[in-house]
ZAFIDO-745228 format. One record per residue (C-alpha): x, y, z; residue number from 1. Coordinates in nm, 3 decimals, decimal comma. Layout:
BEGIN
         x         y         z   resi
         X         Y         Z    NUM
...
% end
This chain:
BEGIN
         x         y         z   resi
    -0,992    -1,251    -2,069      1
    -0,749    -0,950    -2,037      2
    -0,773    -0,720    -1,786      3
    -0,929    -0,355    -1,755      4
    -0,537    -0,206    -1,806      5
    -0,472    -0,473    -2,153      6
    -0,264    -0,276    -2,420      7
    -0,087    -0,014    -2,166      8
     0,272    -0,026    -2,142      9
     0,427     0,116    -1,818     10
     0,830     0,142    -1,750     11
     0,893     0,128    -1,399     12
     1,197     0,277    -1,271     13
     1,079     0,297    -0,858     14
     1,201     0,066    -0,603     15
     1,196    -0,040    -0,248     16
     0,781    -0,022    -0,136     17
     0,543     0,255    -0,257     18
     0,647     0,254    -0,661     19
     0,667    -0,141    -0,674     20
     0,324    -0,197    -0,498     21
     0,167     0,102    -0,696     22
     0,313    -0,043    -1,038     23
     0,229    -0,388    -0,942     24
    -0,182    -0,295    -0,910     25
    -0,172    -0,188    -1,301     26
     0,021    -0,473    -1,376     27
    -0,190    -0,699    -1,175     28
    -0,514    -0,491    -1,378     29
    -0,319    -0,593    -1,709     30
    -0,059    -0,360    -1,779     31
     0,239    -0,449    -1,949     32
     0,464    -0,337    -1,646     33
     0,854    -0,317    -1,748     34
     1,057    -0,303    -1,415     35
     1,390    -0,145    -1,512     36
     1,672    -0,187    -1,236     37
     2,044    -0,113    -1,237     38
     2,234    -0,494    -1,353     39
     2,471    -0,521    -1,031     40
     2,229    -0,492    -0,761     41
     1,871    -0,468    -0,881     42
     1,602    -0,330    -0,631     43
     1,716    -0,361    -0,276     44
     1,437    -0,593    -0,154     45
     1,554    -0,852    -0,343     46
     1,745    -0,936    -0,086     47
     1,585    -0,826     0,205     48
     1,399    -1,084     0,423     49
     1,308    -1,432     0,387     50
     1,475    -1,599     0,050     51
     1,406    -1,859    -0,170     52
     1,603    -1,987    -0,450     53
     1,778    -1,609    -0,491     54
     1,382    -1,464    -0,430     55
     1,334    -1,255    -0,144     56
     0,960    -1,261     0,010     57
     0,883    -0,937     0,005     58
     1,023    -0,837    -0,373     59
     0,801    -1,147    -0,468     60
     0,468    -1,041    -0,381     61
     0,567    -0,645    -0,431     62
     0,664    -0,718    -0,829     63
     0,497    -0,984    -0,948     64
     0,325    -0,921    -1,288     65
     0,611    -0,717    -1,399     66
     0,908    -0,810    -1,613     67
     1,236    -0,718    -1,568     68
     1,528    -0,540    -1,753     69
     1,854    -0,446    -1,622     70
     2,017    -0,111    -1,744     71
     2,285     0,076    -1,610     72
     2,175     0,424    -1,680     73
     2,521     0,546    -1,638     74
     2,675     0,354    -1,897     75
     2,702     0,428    -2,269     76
     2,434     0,299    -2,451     77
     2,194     0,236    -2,141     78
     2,018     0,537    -2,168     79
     1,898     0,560    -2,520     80
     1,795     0,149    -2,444     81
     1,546     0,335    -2,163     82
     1,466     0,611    -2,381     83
     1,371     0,353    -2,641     84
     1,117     0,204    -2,402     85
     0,979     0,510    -2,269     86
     0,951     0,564    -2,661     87
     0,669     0,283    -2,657     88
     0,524     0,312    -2,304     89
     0,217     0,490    -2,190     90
     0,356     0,535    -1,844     91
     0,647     0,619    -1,652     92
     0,724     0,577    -1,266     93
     1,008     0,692    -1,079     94
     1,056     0,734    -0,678     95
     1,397     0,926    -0,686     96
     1,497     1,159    -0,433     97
     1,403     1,508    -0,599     98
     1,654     1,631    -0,886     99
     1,821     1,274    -0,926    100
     1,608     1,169    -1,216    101
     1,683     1,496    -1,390    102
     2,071     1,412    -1,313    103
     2,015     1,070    -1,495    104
     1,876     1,212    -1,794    105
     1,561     1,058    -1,739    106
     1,387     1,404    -1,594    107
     1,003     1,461    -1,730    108
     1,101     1,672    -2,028    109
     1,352     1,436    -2,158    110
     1,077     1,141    -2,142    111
     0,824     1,374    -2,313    112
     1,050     1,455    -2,576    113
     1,018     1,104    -2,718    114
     0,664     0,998    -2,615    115
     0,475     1,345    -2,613    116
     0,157     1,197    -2,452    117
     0,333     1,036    -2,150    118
     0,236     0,991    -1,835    119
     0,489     1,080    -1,598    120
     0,442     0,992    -1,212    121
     0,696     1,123    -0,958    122
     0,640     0,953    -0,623    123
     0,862     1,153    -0,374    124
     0,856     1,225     0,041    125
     0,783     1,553     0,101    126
     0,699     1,691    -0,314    127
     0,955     1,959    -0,425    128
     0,942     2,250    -0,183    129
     0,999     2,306     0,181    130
     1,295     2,214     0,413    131
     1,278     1,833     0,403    132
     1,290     1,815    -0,024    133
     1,610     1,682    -0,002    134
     1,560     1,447     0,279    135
     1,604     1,113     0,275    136
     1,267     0,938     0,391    137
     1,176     0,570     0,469    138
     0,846     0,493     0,620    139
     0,895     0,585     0,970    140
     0,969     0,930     0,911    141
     0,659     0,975     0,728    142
     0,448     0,804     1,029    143
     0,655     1,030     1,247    144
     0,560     1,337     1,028    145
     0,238     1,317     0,975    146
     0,103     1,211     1,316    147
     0,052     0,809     1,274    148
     0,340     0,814     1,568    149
     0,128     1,039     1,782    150
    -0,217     0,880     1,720    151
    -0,058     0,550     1,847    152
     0,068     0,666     2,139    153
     0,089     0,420     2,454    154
    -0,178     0,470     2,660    155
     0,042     0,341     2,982    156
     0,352     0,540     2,920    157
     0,227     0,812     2,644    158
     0,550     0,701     2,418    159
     0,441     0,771     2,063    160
     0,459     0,408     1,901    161
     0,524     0,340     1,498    162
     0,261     0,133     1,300    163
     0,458    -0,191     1,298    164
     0,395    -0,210     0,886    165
     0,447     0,050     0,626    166
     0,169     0,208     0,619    167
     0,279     0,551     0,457    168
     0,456     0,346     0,191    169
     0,123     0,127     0,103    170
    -0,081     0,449     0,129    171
     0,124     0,650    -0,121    172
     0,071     0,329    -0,354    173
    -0,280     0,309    -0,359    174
    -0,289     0,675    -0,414    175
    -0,070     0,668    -0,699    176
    -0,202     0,359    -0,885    177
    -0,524     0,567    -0,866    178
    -0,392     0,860    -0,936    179
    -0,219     0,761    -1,289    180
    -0,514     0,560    -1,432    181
    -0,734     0,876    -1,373    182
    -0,430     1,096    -1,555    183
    -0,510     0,723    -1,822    184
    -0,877     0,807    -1,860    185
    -0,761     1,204    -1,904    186
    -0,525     1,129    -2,173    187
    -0,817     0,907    -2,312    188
    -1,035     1,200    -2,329    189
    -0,806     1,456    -2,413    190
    -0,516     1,282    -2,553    191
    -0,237     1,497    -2,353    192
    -0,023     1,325    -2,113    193
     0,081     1,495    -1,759    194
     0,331     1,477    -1,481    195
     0,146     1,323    -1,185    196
     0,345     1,442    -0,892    197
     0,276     1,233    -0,526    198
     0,411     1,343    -0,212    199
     0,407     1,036     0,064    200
     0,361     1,330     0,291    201
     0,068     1,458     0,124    202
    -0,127     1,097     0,071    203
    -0,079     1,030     0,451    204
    -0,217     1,324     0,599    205
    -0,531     1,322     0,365    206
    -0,540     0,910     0,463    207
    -0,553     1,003     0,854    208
    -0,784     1,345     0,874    209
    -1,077     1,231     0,832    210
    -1,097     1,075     1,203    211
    -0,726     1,169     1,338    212
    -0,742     1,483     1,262    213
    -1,169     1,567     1,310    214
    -1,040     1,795     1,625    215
    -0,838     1,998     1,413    216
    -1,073     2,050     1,099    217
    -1,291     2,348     1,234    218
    -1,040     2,650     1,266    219
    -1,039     2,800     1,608    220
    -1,194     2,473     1,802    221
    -0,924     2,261     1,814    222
    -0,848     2,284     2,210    223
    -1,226     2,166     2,221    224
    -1,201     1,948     1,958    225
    -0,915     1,755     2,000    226
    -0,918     1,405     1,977    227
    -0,791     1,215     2,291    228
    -0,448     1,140     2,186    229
    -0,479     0,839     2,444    230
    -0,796     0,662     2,320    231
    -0,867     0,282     2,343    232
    -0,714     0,020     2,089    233
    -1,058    -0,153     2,130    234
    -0,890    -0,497     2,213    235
    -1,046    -0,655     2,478    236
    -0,933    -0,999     2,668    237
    -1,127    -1,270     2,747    238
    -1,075    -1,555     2,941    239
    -0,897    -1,740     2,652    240
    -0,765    -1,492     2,406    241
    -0,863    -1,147     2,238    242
    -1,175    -0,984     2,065    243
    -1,277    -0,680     1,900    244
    -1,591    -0,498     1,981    245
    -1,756    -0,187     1,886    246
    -2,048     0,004     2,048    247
    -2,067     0,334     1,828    248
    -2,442     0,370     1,815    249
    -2,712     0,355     2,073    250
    -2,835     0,046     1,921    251
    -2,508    -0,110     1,896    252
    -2,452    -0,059     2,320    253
    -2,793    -0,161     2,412    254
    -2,715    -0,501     2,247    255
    -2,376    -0,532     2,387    256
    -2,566    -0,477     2,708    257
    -2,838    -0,704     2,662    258
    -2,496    -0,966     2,564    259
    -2,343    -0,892     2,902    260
    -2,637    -0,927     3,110    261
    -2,616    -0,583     3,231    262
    -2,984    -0,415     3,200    263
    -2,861    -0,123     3,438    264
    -2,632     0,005     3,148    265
    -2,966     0,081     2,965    266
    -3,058     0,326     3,181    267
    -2,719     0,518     3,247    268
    -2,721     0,853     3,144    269
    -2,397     0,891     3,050    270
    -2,494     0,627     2,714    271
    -2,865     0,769     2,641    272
    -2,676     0,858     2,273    273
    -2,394     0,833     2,004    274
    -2,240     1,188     2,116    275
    -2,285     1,033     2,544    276
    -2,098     0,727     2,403    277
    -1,791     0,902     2,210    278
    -1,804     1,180     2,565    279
    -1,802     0,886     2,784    280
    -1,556     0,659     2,614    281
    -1,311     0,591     2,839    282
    -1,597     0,494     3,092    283
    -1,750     0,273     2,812    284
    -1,454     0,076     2,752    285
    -1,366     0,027     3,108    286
    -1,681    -0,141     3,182    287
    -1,634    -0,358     2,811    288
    -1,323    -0,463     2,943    289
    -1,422    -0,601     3,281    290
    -1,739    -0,805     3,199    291
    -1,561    -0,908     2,843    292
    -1,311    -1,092     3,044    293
    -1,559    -1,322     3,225    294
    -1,613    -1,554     2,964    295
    -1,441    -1,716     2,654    296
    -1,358    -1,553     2,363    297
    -1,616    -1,807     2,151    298
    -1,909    -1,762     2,399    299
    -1,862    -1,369     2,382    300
    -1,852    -1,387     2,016    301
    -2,172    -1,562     1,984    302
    -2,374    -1,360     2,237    303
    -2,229    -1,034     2,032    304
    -2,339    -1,178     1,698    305
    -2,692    -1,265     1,806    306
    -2,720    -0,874     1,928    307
    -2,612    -0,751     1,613    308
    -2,284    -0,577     1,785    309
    -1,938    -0,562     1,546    310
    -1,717    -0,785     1,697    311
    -1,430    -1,060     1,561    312
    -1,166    -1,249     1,719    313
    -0,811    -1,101     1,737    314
    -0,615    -1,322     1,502    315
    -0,245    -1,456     1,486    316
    -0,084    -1,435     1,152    317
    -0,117    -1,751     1,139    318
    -0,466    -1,842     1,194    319
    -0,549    -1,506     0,920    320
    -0,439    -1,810     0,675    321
    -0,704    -2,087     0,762    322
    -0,986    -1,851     0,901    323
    -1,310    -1,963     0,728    324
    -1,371    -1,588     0,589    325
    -1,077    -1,565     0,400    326
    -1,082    -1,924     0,276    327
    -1,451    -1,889     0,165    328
    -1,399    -1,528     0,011    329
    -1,058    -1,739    -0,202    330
    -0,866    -1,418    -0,079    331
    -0,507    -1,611    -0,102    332
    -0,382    -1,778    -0,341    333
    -0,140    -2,056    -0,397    334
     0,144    -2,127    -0,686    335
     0,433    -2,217    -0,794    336
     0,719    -1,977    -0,844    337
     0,918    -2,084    -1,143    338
     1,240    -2,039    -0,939    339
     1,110    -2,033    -0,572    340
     0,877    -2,272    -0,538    341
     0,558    -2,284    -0,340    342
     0,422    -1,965    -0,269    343
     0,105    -1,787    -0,157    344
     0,001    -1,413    -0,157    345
    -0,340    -1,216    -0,143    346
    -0,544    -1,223    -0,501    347
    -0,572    -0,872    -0,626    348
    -0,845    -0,700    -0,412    349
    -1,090    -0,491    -0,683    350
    -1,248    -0,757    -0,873    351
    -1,424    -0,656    -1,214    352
    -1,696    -0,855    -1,404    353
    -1,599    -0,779    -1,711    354
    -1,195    -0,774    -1,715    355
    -1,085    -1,000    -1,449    356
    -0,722    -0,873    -1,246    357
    -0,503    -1,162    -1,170    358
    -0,125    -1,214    -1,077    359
    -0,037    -1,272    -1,424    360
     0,328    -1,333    -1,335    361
     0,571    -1,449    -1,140    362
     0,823    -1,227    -0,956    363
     1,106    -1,232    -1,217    364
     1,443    -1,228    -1,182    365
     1,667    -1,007    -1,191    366
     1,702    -0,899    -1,591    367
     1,535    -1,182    -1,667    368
     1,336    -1,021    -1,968    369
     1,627    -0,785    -2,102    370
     1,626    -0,946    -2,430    371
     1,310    -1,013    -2,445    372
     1,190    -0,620    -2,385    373
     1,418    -0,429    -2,548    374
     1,398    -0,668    -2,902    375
     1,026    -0,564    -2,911    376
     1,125    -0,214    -2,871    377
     1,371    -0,279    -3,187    378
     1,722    -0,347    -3,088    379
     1,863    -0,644    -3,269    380
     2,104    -0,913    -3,170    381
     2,433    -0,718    -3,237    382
     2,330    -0,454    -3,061    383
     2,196    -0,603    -2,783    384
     2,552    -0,755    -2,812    385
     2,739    -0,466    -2,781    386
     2,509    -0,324    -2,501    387
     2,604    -0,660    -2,283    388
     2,970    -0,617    -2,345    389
     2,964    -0,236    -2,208    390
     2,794    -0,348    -1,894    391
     2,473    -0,107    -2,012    392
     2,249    -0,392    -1,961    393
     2,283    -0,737    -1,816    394
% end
């Protein structure tokens, strides 16, 4: 059964993180997804990180369900071959620096001059005005930006502190795989195409203000609303490892107290409600932390259940993989990769009833579908030919 995205064609021209993964949802939803990279090098995580038979990890699970082309835009001939795609796509994604898809001739009113209805999404750093347009970002500069860095900070030595993934860059994704099949159901409605335009900036800061930033939504509080810039990570130890546990509401702290033994907690003032517990927080946790590290981390896990109080064990990696929620919920999958062999990576995550989303392919290498894509867009042998022996498209 094809997925909710059957019959849509989208050229991908991104690379690195936040086009791929954003590219790979609508492929993984049933897109026909057409990853165009230059022949010599391809995208640069190919080879970044753990390999396999000439398959780096992370380009594997960041592109599969895609097929692959290799054109040298700068090269006679390779060009019109992309313009001939775009020609038959629905979509088109590019994560240039600002003005460098314009340079390549591949600029939003050059695509629109040959498929009128396009949809045209730009996936950029900071948009197209201000200082840092021209910029070079990665994901650390967006985390320091925005305020990730700051609402990490160490509690011990108040050093600001990355998130140790890329969050900004997964974050912009999701955003813009949302964002173009709404600008999809538009151009179903309407039948005009757009230019979706996504700042990484932009998606980050309306990611984080709904809780980082809380202090800083009412104009003219924000010295009394401020967040604590040093709050708790809410890991606790125990006698054998690490647990998480939350006590938001009234009801949730009167059964961690119950849990603990501690009836006197009860009757504390200080946690008689929700806006006593966020006041008294730092209090709170202090007292978590001492009685959680009595007893193991199983025993406190089972007294917190049986109150009804959040709580989970703090997992390695590599107990994530053979944890009896994920194996029941069949959240990772294993295959084969045609050229790398044994693999496993997460299912697609929004499961429909009536269009199923799957990994539909394999990671491919690099070109691997050249011939393939660009005789269904028309070219024929001989001029595939002559396209090969220019270096236009490998």
């Amino acid at each position: 059964m094809p997925g909710p995205l059957d019959g849509f064609r989208v050229v991908d021209c991104s690379s690195f993180v936040s086009g791929p993964i954003a590219t790979r949802i609508l492929g993984d939803q049933g897109a026909d997804v057409i990853k165009v990279e230059p022949p010599t090098r391809g995208d640069l995580t190919r080879g970044m990180g753990a390999r396999r038979g000439g398959m780096g990890a992370l380009f594997a699970t960041v592109n599969r369900s895609k097929r692959s082309v290799a054109i040298d835009l700068k090269r006679p001939g390779g060009l019109d071959a992309l313009l001939r795609l775009v020609s038959g796509a629905d979509v088109f994604v590019e994560n240039f620096r600002p003005g460098a898809a314009q340079r390549l001739g591949v600029g939003e009113p050059a695509l629109r001059a040959v498929r009128g209805d396009l949809i045209y999404a730009s996936i950029t750093g900071f948009g197209e005005t201000g200082p840092y347009v021209g910029k070079r970002v990665y994901d650390p500069v967006i985390q320091a930006l925005s305020g990730l860095a700051d609402i990490q900070r160490d509690r011990a030595s108040n050093r600001p502190r990355m998130v140790r993934t890329v969050v900004p860059d997964k974050v912009s994704a999701l955003t813009a795989a949302q964002a173009i099949t709404a600008a999809l159901l538009s151009r179903e409605r309407t039948g005009r195409g757009q230019h979706v335009r996504l700042a990484m900036l932009d998606a980050v800061l309306a990611f984080l203000w709904p809780e980082g930033y809380a202090g800083y939504t009412w104009r003219g509080d924000e010295a009394r609303g401020a967040r604590r810039t040093l709050a708790q990570d809410l890991v606790f130890e125990t006698l054998d490892g690490f647990i998480t546990a939350g006590t938001v509401s009234r009801r949730e702290w009167e059964g961690f107290s119950r849990a603990a033994e501690r009836p006197e907690w009860l009757e504390d003032a200080r946690f008689r409600d929700a806006a006593g517990l966020v006041a008294h927080a730092d209090e709170r946790f202090d007292l978590m932390a001492e009685v959680l590290h009595t007893r193991t981390s199983e025993a406190w896990l089972a007294r917190l259940d049986a109150e009804g109080v959040p709580c989970a064990p703090v997992l390695r990696r590599s107990e994530v993989l053979s944890h009896p929620q994920v194996a029941a919920a069949g959240i990772l999958e294993e295959s084969e990769h045609p050229h790398a062999g044994p693999m496993r990576q997460p299912r697609p995550a929004a499961r429909f009833s009536g269009t199923p989303s799957a990994a539909l392919r394999a990671a491919p290498l690099l070109g691997e579908h050249t011939d393939e894509v660009l005789t269904e867009a028309g070219l024929d042998a001989a001029a595939l030919a002559k396209l090969r022996a220019s270096g236009a498209v490998a």
